[in-house]
N, CA, C and O atoms as a Tripos MOL2 file, in Angstrom:
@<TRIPOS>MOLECULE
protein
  276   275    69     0     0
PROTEIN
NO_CHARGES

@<TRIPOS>ATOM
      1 N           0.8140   -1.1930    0.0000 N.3       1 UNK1
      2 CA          0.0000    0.0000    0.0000 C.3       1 UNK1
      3 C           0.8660    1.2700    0.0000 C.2       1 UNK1
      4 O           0.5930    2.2920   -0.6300 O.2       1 UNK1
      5 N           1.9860    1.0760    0.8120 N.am      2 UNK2
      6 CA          3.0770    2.4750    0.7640 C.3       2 UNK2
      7 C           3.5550    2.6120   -0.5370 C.2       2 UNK2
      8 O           3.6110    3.7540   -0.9950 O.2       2 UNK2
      9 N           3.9160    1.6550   -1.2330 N.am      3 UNK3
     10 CA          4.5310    1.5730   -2.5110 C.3       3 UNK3
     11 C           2.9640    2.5740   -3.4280 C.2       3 UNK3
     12 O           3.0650    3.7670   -3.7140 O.2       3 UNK3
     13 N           2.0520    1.9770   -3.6380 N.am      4 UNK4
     14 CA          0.8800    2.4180   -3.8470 C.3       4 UNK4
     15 C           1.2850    4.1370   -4.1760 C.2       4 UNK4
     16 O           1.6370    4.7670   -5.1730 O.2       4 UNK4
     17 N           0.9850    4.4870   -2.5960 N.am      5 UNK5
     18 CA          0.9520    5.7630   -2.3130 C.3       5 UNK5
     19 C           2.0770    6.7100   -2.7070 C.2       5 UNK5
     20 O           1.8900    7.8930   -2.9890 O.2       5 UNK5
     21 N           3.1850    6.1390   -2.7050 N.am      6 UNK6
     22 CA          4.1790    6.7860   -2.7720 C.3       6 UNK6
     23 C           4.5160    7.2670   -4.3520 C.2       6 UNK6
     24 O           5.0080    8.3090   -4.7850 O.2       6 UNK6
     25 N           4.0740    6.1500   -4.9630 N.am      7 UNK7
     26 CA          4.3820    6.0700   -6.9810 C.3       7 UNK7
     27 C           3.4420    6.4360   -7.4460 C.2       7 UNK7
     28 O           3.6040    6.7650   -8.6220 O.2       7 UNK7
     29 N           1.9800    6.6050   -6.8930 N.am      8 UNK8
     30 CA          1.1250    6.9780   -7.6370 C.3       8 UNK8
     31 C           0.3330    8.1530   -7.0260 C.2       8 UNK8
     32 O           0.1170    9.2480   -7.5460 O.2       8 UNK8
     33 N          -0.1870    7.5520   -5.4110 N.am      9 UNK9
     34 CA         -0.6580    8.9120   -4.9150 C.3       9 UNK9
     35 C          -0.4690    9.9940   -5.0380 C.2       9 UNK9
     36 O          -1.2410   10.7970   -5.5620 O.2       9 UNK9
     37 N           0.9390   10.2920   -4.4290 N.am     10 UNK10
     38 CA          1.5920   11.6050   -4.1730 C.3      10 UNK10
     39 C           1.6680   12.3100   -5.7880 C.2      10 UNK10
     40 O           1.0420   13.3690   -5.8180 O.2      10 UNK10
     41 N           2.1660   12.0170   -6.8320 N.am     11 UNK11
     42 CA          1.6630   12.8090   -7.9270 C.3      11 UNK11
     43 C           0.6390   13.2760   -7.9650 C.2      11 UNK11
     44 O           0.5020   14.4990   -8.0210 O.2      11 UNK11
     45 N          -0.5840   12.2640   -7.9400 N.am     12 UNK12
     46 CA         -1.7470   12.1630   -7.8630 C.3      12 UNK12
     47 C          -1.8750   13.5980   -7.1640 C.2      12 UNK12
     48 O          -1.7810   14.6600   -7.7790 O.2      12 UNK12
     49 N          -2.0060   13.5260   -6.3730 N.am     13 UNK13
     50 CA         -2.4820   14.8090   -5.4320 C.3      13 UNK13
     51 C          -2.0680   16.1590   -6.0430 C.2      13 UNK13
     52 O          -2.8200   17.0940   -6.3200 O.2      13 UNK13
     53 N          -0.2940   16.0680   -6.2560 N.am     14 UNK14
     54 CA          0.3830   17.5280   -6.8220 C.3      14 UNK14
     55 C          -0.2910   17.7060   -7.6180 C.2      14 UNK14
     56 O          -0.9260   18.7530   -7.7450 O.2      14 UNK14
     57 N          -0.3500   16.7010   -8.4080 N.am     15 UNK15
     58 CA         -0.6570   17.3740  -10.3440 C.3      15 UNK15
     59 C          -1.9910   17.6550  -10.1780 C.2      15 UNK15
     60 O          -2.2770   18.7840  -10.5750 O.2      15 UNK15
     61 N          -3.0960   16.8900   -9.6370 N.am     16 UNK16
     62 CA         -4.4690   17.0630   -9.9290 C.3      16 UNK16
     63 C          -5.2400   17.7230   -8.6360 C.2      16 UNK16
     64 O          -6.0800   18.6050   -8.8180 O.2      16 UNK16
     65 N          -4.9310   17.2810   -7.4000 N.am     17 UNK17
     66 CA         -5.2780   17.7830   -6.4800 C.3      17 UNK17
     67 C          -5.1130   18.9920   -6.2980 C.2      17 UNK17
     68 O          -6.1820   19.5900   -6.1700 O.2      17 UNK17
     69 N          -4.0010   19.7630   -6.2150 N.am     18 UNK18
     70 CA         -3.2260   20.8860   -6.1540 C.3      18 UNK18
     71 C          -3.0420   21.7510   -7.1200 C.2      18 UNK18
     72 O          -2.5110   22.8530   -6.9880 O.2      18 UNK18
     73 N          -3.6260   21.1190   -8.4730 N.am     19 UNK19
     74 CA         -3.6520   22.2300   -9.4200 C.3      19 UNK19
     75 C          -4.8400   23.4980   -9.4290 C.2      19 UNK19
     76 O          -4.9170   24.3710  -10.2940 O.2      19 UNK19
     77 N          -5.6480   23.3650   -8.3490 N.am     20 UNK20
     78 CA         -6.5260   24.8230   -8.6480 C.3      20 UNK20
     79 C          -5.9600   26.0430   -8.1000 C.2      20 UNK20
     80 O          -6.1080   27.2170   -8.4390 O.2      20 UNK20
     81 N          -5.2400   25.4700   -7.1230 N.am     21 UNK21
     82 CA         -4.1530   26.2110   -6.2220 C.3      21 UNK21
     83 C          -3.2060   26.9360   -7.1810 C.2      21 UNK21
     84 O          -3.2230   28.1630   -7.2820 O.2      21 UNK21
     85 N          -2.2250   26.0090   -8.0130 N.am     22 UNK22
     86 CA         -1.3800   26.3780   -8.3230 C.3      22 UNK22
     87 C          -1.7220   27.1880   -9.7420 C.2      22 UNK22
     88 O          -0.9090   28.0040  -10.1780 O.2      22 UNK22
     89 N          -2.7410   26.9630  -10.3050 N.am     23 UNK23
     90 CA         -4.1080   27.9040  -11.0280 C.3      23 UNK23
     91 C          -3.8940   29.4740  -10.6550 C.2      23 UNK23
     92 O          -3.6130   30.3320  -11.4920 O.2      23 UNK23
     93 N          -4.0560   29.6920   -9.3850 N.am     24 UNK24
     94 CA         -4.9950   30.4250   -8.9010 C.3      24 UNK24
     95 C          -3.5370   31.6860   -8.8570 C.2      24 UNK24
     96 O          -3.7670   32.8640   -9.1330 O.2      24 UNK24
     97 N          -1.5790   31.0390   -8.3410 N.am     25 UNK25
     98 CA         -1.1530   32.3950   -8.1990 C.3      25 UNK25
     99 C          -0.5820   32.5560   -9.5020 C.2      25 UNK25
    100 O          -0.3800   31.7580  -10.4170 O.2      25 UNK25
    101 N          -0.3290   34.0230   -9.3400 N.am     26 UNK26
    102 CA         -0.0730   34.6670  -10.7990 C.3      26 UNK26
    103 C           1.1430   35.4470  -10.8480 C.2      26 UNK26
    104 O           1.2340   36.6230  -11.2000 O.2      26 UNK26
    105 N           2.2900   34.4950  -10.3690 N.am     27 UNK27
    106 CA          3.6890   34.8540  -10.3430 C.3      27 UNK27
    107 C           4.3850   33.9880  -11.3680 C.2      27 UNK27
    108 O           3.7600   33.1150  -11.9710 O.2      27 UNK27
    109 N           5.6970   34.2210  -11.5780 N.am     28 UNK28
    110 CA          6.3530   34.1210  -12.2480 C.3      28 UNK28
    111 C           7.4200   32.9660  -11.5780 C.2      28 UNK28
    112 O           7.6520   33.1550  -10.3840 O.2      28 UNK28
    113 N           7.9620   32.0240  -12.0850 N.am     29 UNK29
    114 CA          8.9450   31.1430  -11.5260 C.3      29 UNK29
    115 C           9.9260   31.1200  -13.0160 C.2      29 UNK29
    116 O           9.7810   30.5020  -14.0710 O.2      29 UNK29
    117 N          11.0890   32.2140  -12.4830 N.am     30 UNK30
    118 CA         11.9260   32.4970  -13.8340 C.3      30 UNK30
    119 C          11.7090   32.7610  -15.2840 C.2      30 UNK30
    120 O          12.2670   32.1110  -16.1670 O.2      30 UNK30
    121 N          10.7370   33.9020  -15.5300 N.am     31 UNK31
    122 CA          9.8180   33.9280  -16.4110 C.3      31 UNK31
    123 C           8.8630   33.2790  -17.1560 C.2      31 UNK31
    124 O           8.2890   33.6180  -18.1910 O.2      31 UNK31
    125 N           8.7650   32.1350  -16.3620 N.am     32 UNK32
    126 CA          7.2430   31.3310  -16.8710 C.3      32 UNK32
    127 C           6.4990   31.5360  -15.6850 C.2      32 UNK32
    128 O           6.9910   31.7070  -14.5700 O.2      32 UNK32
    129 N           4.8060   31.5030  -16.0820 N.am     33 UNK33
    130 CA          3.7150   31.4590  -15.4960 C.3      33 UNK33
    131 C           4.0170   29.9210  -14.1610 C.2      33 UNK33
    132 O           4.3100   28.7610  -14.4530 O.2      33 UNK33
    133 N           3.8050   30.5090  -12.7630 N.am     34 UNK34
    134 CA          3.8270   29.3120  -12.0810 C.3      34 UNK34
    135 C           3.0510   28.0380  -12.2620 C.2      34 UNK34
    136 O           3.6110   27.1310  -11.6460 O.2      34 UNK34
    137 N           2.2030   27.7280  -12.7470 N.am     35 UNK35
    138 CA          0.8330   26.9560  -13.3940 C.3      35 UNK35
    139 C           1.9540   25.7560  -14.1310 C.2      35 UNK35
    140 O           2.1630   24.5830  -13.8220 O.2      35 UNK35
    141 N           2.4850   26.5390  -15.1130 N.am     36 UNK36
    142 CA          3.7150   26.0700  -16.0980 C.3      36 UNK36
    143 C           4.9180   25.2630  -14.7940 C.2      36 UNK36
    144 O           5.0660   24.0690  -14.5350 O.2      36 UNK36
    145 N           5.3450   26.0180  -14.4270 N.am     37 UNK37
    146 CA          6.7420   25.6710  -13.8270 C.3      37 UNK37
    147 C           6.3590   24.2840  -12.3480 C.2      37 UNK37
    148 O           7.0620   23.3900  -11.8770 O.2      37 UNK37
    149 N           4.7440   24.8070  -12.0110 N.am     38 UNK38
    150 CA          4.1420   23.7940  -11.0100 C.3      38 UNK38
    151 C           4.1330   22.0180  -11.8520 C.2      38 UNK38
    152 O           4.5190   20.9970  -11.2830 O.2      38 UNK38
    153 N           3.6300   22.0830  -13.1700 N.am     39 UNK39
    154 CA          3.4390   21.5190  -13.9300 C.3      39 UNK39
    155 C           4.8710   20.6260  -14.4320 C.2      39 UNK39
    156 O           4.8390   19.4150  -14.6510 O.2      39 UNK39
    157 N           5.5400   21.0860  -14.5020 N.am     40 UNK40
    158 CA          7.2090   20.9490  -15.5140 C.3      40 UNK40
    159 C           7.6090   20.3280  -13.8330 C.2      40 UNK40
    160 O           7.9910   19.1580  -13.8140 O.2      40 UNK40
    161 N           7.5460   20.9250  -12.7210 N.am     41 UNK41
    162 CA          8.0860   20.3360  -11.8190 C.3      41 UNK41
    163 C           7.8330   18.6880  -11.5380 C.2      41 UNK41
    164 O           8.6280   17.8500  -11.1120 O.2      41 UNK41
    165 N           6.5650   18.5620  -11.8970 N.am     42 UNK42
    166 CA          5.5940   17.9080  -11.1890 C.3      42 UNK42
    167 C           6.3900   16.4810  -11.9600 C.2      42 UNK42
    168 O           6.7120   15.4560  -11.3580 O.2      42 UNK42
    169 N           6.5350   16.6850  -13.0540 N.am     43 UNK43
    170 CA          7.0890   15.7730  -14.1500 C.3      43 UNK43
    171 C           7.9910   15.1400  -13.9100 C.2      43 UNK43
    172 O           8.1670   13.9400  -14.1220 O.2      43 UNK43
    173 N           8.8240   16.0820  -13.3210 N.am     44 UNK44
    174 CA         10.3950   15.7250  -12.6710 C.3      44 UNK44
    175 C          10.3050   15.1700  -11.1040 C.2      44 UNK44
    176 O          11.2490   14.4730  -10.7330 O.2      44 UNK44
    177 N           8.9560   15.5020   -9.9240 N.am     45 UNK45
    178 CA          9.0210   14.7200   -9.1410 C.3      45 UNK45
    179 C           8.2450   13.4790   -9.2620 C.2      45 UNK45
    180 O           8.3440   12.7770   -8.2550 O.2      45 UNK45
    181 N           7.4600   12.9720  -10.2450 N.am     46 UNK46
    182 CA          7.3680   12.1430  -10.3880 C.3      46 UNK46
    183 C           8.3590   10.5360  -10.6010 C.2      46 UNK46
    184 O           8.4560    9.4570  -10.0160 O.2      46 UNK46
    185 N           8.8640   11.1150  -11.6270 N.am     47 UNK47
    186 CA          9.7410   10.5690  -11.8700 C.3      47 UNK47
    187 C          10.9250    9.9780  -10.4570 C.2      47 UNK47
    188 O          11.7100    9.0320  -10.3910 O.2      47 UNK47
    189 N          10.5790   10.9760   -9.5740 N.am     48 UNK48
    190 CA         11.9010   10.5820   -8.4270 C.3      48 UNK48
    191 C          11.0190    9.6660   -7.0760 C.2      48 UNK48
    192 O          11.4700    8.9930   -6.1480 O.2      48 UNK48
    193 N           9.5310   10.0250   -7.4970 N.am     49 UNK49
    194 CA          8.1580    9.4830   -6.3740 C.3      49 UNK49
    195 C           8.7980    7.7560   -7.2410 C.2      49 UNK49
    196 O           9.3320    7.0630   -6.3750 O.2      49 UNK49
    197 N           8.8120    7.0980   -8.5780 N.am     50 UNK50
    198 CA          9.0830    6.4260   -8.9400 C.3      50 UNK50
    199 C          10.2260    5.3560   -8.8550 C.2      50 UNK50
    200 O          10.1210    4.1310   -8.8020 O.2      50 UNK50
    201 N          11.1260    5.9900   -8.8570 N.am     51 UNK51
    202 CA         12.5230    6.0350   -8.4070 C.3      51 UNK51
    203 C          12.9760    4.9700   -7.3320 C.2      51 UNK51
    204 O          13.4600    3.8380   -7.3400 O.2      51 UNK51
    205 N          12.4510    6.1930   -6.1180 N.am     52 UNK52
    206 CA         12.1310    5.9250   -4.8510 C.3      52 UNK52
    207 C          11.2230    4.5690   -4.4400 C.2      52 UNK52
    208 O          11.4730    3.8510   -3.4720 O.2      52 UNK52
    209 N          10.2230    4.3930   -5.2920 N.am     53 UNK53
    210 CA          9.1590    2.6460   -4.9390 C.3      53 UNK53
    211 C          10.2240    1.8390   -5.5940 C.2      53 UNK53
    212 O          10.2210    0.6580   -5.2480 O.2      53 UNK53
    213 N          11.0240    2.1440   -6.3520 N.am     54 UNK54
    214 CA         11.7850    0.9850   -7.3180 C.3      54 UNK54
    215 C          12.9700    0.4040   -6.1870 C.2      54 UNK54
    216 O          13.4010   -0.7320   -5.9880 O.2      54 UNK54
    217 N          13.2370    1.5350   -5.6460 N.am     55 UNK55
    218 CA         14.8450    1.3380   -4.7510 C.3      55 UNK55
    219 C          14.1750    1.0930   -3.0770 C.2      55 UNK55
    220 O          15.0180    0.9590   -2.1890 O.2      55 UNK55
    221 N          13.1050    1.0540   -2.7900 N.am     56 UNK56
    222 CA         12.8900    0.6990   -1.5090 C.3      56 UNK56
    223 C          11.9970   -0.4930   -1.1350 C.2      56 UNK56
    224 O          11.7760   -1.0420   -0.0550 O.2      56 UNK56
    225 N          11.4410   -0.7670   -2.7110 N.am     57 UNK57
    226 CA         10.1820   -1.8610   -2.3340 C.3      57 UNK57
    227 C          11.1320   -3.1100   -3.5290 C.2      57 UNK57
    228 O          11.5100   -4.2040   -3.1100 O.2      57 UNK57
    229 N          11.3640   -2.6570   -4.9560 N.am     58 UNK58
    230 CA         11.2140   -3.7520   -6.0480 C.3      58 UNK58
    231 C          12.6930   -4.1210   -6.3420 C.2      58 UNK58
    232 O          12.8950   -5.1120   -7.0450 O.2      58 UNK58
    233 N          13.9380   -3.2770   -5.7750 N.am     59 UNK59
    234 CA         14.9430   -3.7690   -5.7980 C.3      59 UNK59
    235 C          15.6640   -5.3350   -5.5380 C.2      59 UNK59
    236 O          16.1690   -6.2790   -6.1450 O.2      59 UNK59
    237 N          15.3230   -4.8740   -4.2300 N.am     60 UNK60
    238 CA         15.3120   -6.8260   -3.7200 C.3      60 UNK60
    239 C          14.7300   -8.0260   -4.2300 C.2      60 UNK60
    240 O          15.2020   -9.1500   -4.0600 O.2      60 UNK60
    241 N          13.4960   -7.7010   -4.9760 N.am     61 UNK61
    242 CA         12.9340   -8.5010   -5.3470 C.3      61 UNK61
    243 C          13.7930   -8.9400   -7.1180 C.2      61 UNK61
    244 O          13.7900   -9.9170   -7.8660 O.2      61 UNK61
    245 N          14.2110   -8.0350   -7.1170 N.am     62 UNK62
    246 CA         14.3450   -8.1090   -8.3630 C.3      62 UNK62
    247 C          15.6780   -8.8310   -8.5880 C.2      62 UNK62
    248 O          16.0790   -9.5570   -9.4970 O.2      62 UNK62
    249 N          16.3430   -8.2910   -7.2170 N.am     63 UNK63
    250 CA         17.9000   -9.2220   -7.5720 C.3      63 UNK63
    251 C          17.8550  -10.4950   -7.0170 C.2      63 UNK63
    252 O          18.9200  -11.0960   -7.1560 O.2      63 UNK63
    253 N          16.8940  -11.1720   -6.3760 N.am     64 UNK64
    254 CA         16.6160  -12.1550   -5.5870 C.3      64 UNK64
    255 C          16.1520  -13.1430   -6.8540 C.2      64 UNK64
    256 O          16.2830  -14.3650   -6.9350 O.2      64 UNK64
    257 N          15.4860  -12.0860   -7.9470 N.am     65 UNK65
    258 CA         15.1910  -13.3650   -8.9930 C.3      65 UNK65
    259 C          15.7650  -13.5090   -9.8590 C.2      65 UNK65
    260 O          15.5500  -14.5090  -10.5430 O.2      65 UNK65
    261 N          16.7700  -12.5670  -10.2330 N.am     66 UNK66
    262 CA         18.2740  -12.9040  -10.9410 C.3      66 UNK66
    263 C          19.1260  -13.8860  -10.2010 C.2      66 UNK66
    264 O          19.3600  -14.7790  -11.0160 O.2      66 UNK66
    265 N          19.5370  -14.0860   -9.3950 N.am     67 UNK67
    266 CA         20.1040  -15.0340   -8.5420 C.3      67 UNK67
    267 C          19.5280  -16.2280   -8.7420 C.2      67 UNK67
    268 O          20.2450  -17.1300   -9.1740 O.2      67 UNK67
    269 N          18.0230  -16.5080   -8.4540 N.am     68 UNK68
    270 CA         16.8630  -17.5410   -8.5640 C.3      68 UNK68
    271 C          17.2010  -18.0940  -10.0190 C.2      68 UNK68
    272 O          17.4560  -19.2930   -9.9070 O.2      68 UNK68
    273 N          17.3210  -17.5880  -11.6080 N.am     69 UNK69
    274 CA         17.1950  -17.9360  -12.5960 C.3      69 UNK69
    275 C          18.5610  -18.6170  -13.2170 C.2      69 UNK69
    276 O          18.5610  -19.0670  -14.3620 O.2      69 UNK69
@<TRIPOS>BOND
     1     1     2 1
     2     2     3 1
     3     3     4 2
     4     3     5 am
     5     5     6 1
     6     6     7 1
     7     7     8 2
     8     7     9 am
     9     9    10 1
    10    10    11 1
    11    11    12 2
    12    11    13 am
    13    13    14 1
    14    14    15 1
    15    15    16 2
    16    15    17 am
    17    17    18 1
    18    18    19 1
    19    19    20 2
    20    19    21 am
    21    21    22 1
    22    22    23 1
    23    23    24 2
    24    23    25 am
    25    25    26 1
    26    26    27 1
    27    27    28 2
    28    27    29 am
    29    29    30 1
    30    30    31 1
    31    31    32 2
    32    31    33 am
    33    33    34 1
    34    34    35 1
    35    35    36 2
    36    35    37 am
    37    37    38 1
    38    38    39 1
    39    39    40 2
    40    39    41 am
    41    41    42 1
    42    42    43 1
    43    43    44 2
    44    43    45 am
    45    45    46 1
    46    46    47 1
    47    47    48 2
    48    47    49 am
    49    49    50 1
    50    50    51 1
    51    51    52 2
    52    51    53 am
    53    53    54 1
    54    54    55 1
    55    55    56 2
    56    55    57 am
    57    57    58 1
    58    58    59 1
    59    59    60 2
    60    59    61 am
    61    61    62 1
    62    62    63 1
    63    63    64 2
    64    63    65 am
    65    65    66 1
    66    66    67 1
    67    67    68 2
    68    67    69 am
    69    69    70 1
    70    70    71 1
    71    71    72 2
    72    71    73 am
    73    73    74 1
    74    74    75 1
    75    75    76 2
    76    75    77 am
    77    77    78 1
    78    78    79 1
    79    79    80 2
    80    79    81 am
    81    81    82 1
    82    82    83 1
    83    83    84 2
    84    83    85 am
    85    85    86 1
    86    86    87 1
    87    87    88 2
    88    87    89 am
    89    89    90 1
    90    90    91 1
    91    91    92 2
    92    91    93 am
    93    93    94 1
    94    94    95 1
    95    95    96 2
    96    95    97 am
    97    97    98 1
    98    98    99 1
    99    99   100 2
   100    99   101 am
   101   101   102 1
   102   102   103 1
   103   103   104 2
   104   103   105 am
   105   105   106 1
   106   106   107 1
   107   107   108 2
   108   107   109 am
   109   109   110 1
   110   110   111 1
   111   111   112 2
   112   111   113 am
   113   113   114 1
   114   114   115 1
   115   115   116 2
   116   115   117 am
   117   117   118 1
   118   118   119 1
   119   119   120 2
   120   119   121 am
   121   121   122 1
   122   122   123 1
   123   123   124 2
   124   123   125 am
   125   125   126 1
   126   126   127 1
   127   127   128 2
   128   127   129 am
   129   129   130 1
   130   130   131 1
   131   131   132 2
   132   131   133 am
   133   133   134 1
   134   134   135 1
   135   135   136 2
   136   135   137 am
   137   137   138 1
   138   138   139 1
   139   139   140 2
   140   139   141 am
   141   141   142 1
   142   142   143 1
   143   143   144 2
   144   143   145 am
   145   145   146 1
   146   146   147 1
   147   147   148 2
   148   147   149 am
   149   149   150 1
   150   150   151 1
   151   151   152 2
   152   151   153 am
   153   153   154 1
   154   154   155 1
   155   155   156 2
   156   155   157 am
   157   157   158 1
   158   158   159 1
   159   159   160 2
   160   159   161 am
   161   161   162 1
   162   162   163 1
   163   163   164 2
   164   163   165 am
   165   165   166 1
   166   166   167 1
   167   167   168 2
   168   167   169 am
   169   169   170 1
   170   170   171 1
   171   171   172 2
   172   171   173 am
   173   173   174 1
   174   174   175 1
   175   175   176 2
   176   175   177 am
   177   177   178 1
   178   178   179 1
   179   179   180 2
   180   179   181 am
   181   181   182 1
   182   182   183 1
   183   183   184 2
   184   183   185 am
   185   185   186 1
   186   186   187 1
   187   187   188 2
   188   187   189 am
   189   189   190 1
   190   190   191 1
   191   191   192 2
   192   191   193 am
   193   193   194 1
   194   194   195 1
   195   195   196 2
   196   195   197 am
   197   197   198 1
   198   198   199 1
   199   199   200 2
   200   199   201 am
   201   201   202 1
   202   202   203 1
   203   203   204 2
   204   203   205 am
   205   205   206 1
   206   206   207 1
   207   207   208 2
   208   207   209 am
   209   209   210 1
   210   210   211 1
   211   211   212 2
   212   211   213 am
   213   213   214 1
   214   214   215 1
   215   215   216 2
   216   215   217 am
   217   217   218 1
   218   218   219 1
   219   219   220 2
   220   219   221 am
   221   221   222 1
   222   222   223 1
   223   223   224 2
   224   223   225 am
   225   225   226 1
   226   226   227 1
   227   227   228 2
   228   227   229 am
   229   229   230 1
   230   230   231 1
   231   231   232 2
   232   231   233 am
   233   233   234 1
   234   234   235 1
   235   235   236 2
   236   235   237 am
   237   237   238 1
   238   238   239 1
   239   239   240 2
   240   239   241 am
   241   241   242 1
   242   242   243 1
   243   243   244 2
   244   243   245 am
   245   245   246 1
   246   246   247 1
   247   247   248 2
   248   247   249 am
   249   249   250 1
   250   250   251 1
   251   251   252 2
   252   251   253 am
   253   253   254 1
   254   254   255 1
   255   255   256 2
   256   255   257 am
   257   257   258 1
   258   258   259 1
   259   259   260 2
   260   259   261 am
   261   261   262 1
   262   262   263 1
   263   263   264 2
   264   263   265 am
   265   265   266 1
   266   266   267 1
   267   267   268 2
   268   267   269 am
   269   269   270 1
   270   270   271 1
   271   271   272 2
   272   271   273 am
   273   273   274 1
   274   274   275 1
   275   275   276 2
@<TRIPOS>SUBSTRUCTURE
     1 UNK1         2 RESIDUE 1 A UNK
     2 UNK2         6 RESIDUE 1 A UNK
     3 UNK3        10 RESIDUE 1 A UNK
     4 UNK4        14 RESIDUE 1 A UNK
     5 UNK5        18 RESIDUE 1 A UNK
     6 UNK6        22 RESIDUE 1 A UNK
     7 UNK7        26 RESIDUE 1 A UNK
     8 UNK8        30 RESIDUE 1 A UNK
     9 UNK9        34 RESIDUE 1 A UNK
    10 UNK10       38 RESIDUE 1 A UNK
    11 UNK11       42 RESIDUE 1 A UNK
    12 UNK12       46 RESIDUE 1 A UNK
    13 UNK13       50 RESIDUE 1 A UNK
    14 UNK14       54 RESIDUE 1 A UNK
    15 UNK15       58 RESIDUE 1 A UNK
    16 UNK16       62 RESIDUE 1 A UNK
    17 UNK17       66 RESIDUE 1 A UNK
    18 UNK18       70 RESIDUE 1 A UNK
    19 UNK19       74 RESIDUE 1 A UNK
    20 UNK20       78 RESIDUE 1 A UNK
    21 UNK21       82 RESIDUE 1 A UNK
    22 UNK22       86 RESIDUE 1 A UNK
    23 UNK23       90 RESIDUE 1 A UNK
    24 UNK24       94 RESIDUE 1 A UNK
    25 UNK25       98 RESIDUE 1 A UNK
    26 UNK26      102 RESIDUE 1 A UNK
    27 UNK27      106 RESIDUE 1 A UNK
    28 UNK28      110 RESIDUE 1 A UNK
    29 UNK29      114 RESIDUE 1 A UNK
    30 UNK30      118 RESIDUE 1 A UNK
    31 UNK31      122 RESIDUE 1 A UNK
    32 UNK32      126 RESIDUE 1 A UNK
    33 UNK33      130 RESIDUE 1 A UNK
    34 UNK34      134 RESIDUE 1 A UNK
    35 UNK35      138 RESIDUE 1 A UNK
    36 UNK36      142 RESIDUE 1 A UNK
    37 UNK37      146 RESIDUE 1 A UNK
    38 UNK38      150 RESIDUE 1 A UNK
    39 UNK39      154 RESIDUE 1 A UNK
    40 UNK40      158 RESIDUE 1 A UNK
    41 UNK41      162 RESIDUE 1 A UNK
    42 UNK42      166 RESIDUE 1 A UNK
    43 UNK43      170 RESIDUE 1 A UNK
    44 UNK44      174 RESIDUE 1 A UNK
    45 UNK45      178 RESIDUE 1 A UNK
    46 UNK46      182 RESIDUE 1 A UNK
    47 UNK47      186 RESIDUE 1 A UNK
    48 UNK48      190 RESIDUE 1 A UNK
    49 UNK49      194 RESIDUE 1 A UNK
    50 UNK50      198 RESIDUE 1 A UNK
    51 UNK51      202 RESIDUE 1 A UNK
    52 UNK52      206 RESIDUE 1 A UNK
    53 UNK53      210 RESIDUE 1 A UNK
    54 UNK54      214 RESIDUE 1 A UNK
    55 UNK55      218 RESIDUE 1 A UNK
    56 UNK56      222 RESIDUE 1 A UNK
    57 UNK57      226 RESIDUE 1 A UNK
    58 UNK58      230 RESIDUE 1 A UNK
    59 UNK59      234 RESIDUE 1 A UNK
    60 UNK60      238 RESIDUE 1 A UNK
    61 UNK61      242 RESIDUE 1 A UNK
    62 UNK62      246 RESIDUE 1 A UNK
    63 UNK63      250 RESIDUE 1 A UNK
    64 UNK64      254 RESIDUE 1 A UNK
    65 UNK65      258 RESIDUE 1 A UNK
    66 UNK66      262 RESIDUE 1 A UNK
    67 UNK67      266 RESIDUE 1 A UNK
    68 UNK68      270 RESIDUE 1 A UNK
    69 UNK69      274 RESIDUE 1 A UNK
């Protein structure tokens, strides 16, 4: 279930949950619209929310069945 939450939730929430929010201010994050840069981020923590389930949950498993074969 942590694995769950961690690879899918937590995007889950930034990108869709959190986007009316990040909608709503009307600043700049290095001359792009924050909306944009909330967005472009979101991409890149995904990717590390991913990362992270691979190296704490599927690692072991994975070298346990290289060994196994």
């Amino acid at each position: 279930m942590l694995k769950f939450l961690l690879g899918i939730g937590l995007p889950f929430v930034g990108v869709i949950g959190l986007l009316p929010w990040a909608a709503s201010n009307d600043f700049y994050v290095l001359g792009v619209p924050f909306i944009y840069a909330w967005i472009f981020g979101w991409f890149v923590l995904t990717s590390v929310c991913l990362q992270l389930c691979w190296v704490l949950f599927d690692k072991k498993t994975e070298q346990r069945e290289a060994r196994g074969a």
